[in-house]
VONU-93993 format. One record per residue: x negated, y negated, z negated of N, C-alpha, C in turn; residue number from 1. Coordinates in steps of 0.001 Angstrom, whole numbers, plus 500000, padded with zeros to 6 digits. Each point is the difference from the previous one (the first is absolute). Example, Ala and Ser with C-alpha at 12.3 -4.5 7.8 and 13.67 -1.06 7.14 Angstrom:
2
SITE      n_x      n_y      n_z     ca_x     ca_y     ca_z      c_x      c_y      c_z   seq
SITE   486810   505690   492200   500890   498810   500000   499100   498800   500000     1
SITE   500350   498950   500720   499180   498810   499940   500770   498910   499270     2
***
This chain:
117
SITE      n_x      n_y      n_z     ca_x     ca_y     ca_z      c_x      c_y      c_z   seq
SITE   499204   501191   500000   500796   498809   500000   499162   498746   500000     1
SITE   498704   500100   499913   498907   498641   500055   500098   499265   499243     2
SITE   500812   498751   500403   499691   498659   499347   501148   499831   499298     3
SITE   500920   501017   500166   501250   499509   499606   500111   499842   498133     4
SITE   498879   500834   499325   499766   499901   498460   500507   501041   499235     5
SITE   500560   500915   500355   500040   501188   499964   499004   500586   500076     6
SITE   498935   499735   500438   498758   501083   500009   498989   498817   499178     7
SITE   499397   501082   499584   498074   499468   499282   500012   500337   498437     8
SITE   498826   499243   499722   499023   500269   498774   500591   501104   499021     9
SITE   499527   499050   498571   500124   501179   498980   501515   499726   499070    10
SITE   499937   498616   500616   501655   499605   499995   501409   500287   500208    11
SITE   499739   500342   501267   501104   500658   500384   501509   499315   500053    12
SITE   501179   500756   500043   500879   499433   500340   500999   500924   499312    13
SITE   499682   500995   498969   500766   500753   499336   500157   499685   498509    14
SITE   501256   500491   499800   500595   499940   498763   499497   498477   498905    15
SITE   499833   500255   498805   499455   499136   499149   500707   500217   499123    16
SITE   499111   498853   498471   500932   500499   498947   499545   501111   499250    17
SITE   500936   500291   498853   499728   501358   499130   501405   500585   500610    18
SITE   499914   501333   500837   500876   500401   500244   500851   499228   500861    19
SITE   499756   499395   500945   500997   498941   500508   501398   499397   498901    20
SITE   499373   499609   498463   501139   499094   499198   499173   498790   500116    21
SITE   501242   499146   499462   500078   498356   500100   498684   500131   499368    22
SITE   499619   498273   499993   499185   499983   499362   498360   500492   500481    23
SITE   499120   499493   499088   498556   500626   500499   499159   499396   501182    24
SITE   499168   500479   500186   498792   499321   501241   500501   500928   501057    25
SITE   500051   498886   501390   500234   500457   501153   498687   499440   500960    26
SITE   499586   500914   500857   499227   499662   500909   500552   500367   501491    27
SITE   500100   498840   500829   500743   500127   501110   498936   499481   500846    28
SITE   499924   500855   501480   499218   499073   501132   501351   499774   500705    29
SITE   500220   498432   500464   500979   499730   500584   500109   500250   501379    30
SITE   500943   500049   501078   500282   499975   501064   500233   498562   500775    31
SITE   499183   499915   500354   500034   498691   500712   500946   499963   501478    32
SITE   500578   499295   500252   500352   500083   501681   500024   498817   500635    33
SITE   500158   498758   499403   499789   499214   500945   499446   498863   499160    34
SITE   498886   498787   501051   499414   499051   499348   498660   500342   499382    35
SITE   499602   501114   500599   499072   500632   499309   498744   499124   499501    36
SITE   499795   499016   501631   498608   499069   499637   500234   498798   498677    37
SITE   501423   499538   500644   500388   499100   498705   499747   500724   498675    38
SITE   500637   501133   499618   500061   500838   498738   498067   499966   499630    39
SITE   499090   500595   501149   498691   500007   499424   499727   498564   498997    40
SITE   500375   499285   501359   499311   498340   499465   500010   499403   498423    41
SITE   501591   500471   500000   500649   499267   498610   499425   501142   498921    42
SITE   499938   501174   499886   499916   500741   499081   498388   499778   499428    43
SITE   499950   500404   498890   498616   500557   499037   500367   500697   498940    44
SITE   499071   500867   499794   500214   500806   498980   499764   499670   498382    45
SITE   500819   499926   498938   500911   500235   499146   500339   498489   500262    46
SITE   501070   499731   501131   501267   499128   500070   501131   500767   499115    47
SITE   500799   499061   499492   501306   500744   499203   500811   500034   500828    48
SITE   500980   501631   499869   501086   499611   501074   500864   501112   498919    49
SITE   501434   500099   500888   500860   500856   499277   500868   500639   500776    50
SITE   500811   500980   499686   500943   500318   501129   501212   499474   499742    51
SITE   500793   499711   501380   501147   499925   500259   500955   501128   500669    52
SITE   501355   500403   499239   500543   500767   500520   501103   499120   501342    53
SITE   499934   500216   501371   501029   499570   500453   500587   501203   500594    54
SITE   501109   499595   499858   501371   500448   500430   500494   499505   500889    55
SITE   499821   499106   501030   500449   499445   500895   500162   500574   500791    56
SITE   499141   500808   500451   499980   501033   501492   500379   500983   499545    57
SITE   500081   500682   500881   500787   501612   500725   499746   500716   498720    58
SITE   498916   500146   499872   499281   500553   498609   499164   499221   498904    59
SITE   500066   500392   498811   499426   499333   499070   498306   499875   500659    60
SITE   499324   499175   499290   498566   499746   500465   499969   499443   498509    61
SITE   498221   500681   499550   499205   499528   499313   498743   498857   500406    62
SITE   500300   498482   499969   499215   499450   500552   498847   499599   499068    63
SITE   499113   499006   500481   498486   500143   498855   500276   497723   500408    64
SITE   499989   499647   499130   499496   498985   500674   499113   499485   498782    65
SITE   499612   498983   500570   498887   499088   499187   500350   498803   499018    66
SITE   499561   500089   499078   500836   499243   498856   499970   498390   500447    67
SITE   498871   499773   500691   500141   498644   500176   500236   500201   501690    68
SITE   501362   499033   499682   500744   500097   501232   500480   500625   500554    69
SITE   500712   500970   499352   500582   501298   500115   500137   500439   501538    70
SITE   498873   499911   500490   499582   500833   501458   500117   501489   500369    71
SITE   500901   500293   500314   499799   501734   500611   498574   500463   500142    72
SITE   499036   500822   499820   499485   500788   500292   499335   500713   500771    73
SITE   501200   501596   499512   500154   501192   500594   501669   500576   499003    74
SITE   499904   501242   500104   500657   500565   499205   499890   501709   499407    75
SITE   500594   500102   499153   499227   501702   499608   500649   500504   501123    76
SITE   499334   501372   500329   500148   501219   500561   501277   500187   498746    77
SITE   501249   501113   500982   500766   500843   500124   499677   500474   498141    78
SITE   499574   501075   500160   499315   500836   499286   500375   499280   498405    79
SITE   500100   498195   499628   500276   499350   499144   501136   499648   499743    80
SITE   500841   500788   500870   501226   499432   499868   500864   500209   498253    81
SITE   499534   500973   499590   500322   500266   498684   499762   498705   498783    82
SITE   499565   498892   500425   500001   499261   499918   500805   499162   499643    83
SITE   501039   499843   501031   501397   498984   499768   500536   500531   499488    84
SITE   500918   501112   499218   500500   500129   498637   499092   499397   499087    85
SITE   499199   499702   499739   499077   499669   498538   500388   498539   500285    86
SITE   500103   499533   500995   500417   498047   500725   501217   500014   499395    87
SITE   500914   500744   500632   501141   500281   499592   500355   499668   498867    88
SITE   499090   500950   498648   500573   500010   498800   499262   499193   499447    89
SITE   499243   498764   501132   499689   498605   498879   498081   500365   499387    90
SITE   499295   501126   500864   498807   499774   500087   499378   498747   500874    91
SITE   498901   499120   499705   499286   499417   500874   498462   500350   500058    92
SITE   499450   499755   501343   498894   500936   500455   499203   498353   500430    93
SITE   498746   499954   499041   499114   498740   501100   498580   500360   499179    94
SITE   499043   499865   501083   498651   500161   499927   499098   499502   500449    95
SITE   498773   500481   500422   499396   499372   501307   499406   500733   500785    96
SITE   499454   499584   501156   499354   500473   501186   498211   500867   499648    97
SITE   500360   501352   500118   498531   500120   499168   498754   500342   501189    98
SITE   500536   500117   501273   499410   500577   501412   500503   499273   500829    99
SITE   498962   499807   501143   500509   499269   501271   498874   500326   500706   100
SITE   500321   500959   501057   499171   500424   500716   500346   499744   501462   101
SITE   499513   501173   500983   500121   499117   501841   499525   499230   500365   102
SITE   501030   499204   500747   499829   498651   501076   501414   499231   499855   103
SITE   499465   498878   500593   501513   499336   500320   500935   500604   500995   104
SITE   499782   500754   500761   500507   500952   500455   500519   501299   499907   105
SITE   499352   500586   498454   500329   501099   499329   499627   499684   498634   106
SITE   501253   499575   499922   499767   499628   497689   500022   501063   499681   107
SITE   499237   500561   498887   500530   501186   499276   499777   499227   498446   108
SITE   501179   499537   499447   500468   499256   498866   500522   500918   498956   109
SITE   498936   500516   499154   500390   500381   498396   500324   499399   498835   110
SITE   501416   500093   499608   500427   499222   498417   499896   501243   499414   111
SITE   500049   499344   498509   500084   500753   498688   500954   498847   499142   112
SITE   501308   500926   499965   501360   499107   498822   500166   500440   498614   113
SITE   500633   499748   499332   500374   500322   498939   501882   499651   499641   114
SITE   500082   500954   499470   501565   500069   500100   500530   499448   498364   115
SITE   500377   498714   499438   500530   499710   499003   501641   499707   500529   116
SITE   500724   500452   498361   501380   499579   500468   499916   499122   498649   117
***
């Protein structure tokens, strides 16, 4: 799948958490898809950001944005979706950027959150 952020390091794009419950350290490499060069430019690593659950579209999305100026990102991989119940029941998730690897052409953008309610 390449660039899409689904693939690489020691990061990965699976699960998180103790047991996938609320709460706890999450490490996500995000999925980037568009704006990629913009996204390099603005980002550095440990920027604060947090997630947003939207609901707007077809399907829920876990988005990542950046605390200052609440800029989109990327967003988690699939795989996190276990996620929005914990949103749901009034968890919030914000951290920072602990990896930023690639090009402006291929971000590969690692956060690490923390889940307080």
């Amino acid at each position: 799948m390449g660039s899409s952020g689904y693939s690489g390091g020691s990061y990965g794009g699976a699960g998180g958490g103790t047991g996938n419950s609320c709460g706890g350290t999450l490490i996500i490499q995000l999925i980037i898809n568009q704006n990629q060069s913009n996204i390099w430019s603005i980002t550095a690593v440990n920027d604060d950001v947090y997630i947003n659950l939207n609901k707007k579209v077809s399907l829920p999305v876990l988005e990542i944005l950046s605390l200052k100026g609440n800029m989109l990102i990327g967003v988690a991989p699939p795989s996190f979706g276990w996620i929005i119940n914990c949103i749901d029941s009034g968890w919030q998730y914000q951290g920072t950027i602990i990896k930023k690897e690639g090009s402006e052409y291929d971000p590969r953008i690692t956060v690490q959150l923390n889940g307080v309610k």
